[in-house]
N, CA, C and O of each residue as an XYZ file, in Angstrom:
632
protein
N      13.658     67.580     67.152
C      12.299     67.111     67.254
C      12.179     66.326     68.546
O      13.011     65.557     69.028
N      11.220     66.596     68.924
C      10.950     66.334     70.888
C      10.440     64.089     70.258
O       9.810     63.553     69.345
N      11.178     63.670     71.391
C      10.640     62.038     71.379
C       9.287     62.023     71.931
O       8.565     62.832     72.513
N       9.176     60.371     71.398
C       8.258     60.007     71.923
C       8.796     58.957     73.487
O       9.981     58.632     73.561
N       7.821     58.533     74.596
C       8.420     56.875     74.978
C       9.010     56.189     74.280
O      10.112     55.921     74.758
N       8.867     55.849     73.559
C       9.990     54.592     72.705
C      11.333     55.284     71.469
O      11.973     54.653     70.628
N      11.382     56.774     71.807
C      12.764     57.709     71.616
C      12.458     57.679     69.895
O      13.467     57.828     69.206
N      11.504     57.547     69.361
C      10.960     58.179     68.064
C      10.507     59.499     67.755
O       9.286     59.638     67.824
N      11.320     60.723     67.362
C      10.784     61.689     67.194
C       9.473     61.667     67.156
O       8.883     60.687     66.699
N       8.769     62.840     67.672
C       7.093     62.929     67.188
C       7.375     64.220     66.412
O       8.246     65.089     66.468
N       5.812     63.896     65.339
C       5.762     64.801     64.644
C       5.216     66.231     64.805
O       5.290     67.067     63.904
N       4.623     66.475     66.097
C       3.508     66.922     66.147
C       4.093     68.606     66.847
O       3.551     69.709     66.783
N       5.471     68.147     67.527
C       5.806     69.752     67.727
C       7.317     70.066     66.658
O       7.869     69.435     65.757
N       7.536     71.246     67.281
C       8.305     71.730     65.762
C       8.108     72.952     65.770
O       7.407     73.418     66.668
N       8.866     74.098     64.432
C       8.453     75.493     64.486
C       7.137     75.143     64.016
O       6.626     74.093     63.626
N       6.691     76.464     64.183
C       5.673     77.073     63.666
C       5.061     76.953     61.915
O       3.955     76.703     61.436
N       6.465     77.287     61.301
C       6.361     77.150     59.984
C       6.184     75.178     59.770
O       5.296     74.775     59.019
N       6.764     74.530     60.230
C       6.357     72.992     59.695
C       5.363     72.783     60.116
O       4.743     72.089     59.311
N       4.632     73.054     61.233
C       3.582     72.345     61.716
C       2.473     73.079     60.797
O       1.460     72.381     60.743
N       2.370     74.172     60.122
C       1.616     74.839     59.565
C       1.741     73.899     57.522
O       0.742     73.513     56.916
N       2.896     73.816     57.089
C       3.396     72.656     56.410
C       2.685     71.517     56.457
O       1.953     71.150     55.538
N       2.861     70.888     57.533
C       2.050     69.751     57.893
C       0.511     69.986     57.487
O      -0.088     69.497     56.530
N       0.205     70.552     58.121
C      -1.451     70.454     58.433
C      -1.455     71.225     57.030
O      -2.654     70.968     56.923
N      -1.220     71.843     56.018
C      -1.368     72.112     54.784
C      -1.156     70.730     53.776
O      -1.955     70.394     52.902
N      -0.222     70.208     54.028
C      -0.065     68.403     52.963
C      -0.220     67.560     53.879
O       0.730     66.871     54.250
N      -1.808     67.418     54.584
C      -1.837     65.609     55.337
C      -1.325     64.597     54.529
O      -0.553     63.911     55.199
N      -1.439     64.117     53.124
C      -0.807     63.165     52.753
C       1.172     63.080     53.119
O       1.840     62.075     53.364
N       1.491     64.103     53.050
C       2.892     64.294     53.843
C       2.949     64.135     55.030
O       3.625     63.247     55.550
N       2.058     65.192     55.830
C       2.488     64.456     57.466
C       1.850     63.199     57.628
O       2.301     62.663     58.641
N       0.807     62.344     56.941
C       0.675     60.908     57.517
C       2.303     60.215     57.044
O       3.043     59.755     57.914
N       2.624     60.224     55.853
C       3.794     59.624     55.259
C       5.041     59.778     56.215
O       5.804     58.857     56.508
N       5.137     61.193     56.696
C       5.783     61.437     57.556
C       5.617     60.514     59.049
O       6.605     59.974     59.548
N       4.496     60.435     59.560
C       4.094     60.058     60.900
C       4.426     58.348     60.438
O       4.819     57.663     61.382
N       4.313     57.709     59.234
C       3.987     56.655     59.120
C       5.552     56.273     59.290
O       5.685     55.115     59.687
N       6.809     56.990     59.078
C       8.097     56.549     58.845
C       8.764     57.041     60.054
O       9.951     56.715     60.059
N       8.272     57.954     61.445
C       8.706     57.951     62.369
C       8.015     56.653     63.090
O       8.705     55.894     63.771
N       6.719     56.459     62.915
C       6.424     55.368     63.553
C       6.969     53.707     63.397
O       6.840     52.813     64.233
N       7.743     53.613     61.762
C       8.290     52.809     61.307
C       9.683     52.926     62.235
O      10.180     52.116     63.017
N      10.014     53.972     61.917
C      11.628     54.041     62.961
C      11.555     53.447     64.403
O      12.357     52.652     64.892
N      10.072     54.155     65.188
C       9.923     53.858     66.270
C       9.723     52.006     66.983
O       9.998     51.428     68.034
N       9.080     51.652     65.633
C       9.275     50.363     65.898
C      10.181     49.240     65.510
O       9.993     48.036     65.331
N      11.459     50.196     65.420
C      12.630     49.288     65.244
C      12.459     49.102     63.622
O      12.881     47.979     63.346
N      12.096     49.636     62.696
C      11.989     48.918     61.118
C      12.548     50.221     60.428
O      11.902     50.934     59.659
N      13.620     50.382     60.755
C      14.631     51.099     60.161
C      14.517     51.651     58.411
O      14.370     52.742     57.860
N      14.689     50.147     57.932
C      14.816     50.232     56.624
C      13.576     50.745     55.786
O      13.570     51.421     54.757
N      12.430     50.180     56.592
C      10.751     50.324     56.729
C      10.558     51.887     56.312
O       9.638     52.427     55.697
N      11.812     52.442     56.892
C      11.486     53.531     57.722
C      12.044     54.833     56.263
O      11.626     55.897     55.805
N      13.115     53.944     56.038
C      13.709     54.889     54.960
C      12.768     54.845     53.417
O      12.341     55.672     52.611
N      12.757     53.238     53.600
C      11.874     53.526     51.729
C      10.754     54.085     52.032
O      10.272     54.333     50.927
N       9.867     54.523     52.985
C       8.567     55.402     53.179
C       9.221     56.797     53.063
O       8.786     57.660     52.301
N      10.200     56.948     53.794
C      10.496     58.384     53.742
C      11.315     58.889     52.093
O      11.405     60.096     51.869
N      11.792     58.005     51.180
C      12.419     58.129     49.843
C      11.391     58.113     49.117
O      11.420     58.853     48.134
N      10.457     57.479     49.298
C       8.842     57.438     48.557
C       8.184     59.027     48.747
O       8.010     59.840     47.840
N       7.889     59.199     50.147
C       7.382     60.774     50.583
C       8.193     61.893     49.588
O       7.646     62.584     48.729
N       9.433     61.892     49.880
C      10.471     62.986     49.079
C      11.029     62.903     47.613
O      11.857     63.517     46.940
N       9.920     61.534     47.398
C       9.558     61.906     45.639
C       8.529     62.771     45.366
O       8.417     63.562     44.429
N       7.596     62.478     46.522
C       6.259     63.767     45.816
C       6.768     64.772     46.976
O       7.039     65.784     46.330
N       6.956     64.959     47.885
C       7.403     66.407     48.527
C       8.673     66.678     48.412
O       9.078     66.776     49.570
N       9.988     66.950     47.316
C      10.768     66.779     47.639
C      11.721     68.317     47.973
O      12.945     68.346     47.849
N      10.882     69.537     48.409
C      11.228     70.481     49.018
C      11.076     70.702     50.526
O      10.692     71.828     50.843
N      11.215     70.182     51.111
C      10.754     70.031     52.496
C      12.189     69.792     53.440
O      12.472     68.603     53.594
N      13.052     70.713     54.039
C      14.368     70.302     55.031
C      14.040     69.009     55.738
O      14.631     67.936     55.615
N      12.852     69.328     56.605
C      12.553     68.163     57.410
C      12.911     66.739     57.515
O      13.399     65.912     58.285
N      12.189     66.950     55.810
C      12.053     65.160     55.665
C      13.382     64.990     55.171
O      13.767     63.822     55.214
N      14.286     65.915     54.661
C      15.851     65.290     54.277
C      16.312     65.069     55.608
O      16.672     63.935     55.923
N      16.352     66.051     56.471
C      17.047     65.773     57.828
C      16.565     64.252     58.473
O      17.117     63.155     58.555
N      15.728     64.594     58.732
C      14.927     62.600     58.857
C      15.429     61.557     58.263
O      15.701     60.469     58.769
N      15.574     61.968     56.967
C      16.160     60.868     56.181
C      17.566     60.432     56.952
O      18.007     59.419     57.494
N      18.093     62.039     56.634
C      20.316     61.568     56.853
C      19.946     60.836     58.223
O      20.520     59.756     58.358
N      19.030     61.245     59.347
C      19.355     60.812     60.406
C      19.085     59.422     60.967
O      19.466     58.942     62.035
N      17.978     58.625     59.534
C      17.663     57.012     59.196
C      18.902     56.814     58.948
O      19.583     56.354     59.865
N      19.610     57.138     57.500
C      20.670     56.675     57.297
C      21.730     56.737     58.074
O      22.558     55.863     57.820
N      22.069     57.632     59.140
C      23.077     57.966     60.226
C      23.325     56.316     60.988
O      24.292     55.583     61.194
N      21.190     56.251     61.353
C      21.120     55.071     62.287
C      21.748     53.498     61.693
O      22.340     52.603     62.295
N      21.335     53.626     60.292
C      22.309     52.421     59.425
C      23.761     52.449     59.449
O      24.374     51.382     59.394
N      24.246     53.325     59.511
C      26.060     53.284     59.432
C      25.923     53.845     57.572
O      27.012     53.872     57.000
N      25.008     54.148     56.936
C      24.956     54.792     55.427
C      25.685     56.404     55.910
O      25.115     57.305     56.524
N      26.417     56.391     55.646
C      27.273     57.780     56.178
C      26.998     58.717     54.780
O      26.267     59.704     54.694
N      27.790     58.108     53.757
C      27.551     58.830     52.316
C      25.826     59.363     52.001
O      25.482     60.464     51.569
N      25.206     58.549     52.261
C      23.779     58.751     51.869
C      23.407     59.681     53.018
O      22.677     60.602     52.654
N      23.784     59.676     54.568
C      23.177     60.465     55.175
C      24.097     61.998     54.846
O      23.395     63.009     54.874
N      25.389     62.175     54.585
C      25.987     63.214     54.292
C      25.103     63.775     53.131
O      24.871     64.982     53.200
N      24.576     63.091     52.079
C      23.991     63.640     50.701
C      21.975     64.436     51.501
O      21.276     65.353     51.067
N      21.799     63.632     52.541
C      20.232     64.103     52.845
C      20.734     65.512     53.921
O      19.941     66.429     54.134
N      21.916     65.499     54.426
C      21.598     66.486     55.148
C      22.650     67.844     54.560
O      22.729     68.906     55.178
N      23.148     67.659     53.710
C      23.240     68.800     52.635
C      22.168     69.298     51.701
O      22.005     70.396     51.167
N      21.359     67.969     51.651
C      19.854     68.671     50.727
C      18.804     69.850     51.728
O      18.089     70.820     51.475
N      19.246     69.048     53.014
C      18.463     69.971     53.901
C      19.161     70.836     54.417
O      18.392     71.515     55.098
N      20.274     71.262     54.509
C      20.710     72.766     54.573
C      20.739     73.684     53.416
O      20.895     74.898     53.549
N      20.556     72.964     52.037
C      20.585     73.972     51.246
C      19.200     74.240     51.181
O      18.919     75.431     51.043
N      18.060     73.267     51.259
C      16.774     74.276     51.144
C      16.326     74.832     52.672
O      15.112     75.013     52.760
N      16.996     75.096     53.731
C      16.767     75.139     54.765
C      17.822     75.978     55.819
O      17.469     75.639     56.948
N      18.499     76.540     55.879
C      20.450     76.926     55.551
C      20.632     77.249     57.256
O      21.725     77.233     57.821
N      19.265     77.553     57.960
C      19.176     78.152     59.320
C      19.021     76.767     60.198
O      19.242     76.816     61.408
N      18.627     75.496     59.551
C      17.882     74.626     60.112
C      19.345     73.595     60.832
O      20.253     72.875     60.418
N      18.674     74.245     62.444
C      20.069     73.418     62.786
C      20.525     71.614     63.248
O      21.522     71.028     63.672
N      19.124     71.269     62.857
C      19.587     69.781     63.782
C      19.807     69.072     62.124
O      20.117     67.881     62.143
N      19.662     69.751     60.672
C      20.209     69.760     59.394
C      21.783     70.003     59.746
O      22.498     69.009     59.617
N      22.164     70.746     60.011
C      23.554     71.593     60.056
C      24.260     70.770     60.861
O      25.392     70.328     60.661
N      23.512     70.575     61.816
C      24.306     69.418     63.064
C      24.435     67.666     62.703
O      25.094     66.856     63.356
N      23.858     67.469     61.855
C      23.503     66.104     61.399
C      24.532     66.252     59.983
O      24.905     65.144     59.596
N      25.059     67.434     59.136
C      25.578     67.706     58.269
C      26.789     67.325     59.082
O      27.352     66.233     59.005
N      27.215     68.538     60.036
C      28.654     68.313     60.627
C      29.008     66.808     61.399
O      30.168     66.400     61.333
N      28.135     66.131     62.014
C      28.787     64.764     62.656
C      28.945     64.334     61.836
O      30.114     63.948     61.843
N      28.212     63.950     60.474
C      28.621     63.043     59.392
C      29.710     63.304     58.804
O      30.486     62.365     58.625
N      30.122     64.823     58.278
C      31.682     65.015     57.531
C      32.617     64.427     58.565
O      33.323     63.455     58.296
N      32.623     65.198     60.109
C      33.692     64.506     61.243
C      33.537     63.056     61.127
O      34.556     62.747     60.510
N      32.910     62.020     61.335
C      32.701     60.926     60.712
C      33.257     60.218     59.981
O      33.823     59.158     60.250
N      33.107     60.937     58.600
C      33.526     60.700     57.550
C      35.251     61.251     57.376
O      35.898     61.221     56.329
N      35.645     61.655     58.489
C      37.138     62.587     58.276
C      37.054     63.534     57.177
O      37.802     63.394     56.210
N      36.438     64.232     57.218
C      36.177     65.396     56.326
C      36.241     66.146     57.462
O      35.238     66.856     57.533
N      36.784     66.258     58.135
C      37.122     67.215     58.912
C      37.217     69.284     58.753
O      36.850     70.271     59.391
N      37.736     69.049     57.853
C      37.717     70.901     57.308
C      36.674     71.001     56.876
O      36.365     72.187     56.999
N      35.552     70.227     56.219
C      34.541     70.750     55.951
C      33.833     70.666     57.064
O      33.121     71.631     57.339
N      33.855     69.539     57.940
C      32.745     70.023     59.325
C      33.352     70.776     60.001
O      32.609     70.829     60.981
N      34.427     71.615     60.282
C      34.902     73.048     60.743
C      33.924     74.445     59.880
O      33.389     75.481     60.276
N      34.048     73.898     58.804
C      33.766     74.757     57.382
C      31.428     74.991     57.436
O      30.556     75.818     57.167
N      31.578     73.724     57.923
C      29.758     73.955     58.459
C      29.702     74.807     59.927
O      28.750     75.580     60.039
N      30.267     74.755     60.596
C      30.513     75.048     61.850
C      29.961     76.600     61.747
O      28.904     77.223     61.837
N      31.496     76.840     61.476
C      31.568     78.442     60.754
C      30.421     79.118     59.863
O      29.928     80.217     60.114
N      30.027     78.195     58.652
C      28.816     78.903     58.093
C      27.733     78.482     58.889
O      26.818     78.658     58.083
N      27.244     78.085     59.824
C      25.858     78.075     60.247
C      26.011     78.923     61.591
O      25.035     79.598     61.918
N      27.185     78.948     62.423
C      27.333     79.870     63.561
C      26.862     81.133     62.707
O      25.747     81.640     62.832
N      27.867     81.589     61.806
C      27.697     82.694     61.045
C      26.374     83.563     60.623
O      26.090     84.736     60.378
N      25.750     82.312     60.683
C      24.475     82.721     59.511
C      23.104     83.251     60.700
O      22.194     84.054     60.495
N      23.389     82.521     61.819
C      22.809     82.321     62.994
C      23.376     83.312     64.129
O      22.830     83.443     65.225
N      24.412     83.918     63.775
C      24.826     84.992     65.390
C      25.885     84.423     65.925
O      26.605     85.135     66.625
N      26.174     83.261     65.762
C      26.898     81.935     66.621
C      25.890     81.826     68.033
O      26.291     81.972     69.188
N      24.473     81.530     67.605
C      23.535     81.087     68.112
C      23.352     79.744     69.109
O      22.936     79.616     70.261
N      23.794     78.937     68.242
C      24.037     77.146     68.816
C      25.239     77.006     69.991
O      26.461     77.125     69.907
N      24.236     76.663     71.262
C      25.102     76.298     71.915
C      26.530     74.680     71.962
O      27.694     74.573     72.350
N      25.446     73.694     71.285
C      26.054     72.529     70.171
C      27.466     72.796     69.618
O      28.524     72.185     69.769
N      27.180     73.774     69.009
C      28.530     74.658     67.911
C      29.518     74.784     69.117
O      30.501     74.063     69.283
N      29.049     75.974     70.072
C      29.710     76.659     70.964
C      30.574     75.635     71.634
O      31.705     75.975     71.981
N      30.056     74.129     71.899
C      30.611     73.302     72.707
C      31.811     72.554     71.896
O      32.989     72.213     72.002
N      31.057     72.543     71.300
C      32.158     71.477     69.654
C      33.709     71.968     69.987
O      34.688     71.309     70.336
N      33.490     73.832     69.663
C      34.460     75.062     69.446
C      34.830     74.828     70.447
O      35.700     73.970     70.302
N      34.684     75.122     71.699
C      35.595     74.735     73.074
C      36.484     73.510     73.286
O      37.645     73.351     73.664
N      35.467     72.685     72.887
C      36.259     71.118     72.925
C      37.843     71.108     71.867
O      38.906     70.579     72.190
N      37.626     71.656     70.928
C      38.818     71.582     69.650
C      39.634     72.528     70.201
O      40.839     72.336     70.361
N      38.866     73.897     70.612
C      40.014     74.254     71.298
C      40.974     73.767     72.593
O      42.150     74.049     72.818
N      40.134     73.017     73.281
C      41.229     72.975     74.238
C      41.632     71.431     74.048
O      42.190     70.953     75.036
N      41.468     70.651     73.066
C      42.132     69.523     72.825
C      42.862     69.620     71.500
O      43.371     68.569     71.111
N      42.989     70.571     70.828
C      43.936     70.728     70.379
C      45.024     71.744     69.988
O      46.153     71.535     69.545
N      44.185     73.274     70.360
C      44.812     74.302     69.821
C      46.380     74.773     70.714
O      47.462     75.163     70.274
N      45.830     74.491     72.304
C      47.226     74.527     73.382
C      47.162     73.592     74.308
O      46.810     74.065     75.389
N      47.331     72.615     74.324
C      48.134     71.474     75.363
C      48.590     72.012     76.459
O      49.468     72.871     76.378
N      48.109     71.630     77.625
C      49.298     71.797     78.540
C      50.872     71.466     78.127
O      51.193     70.595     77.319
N      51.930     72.469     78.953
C      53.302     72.057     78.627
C      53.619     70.309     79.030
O      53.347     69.540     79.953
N      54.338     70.265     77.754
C      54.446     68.400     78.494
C      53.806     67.113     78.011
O      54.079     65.913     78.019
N      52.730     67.987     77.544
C      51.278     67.336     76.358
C      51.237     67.578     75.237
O      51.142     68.695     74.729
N      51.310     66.465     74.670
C      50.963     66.274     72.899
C      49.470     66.944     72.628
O      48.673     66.792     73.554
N      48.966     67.722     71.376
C      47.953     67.199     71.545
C      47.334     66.482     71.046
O      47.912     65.883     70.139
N      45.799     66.086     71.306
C      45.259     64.773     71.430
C      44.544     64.706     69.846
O      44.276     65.535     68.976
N      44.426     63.431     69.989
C      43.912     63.371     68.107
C      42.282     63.392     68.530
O      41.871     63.014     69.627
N      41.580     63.820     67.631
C      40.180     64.282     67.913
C      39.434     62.269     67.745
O      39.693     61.229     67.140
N      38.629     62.710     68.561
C      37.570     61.639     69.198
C      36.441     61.605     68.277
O      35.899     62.696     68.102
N      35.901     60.488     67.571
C      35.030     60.607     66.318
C      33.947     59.411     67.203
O      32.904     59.018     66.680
């Protein structure tokens, strides 16, 4: 989701399919607009009980889970953001800044085989589409799969 000046997602671009979402439940996209604008002004927490309130009455929507894990990301709530951005890949499975917000949190969390294990199913599902992915995959490979002779290799960087 494209920022605003003060590095608060805006709501207003996006695919095709949410923005059409949106403008179908205004009471969702204000709720929505009201908890990026909460984020935007530094009220974090502000930010999450508006958006846990919203995804009691919308609670099929990837978006607003991804939003969520990525409030909770900004808290250091790792568990809670791992639980919002598995809600939003399972109703959402293509949706990648879900998938990408899924995988930093398992690496994170040293769950390591499972953020290999997201890697793989969303490249998969996608073509190996994500250049994100593509970079991740290079990096592991060459920091850990062959070392130069002489070189240990290196323990992964979290």
């Amino acid at each position: 989701m494209p920022s605003n000046a003060s590095g608060a997602p805006r709501m207003s671009r996006g695919s095709l399919t949410w923005r059409k979402t949106l403008a179908a439940n205004p009471e969702m996209a204000e709720a929505f607009q009201r908890a990026i604008d909460l984020f935007g002004a530094g009220e974090t927490g502000d930010a999450i009980k508006s958006l846990e309130a919203t995804l009691l009455k919308h609670p099929h929507h990837a978006p607003l889970w991804w939003y969520l894990g990525m409030l909770y990301r900004e808290r250091k709530q790792l568990h809670r953001a791992l639980d919002s951005f598995r809600k939003a890949t399972q109703l959402e499975p293509r949706a990648k800044r879900a998938s990408l917000g899924l995988f930093h949190t398992l690496w994170d969390l040293d769950q390591l085989d499972e953020a290999l294990k997201e890697i793989k199913r969303y490249q998969l599902l996608t073509n190996w589409s994500c250049d994100d992915y593509r970079k991740i995959v290079g990096e592991i490979n060459e920091k850990w799969v062959d070392p130069p002779k002489g070189r240990k290799k290196s323990t992964p960087r979290r």
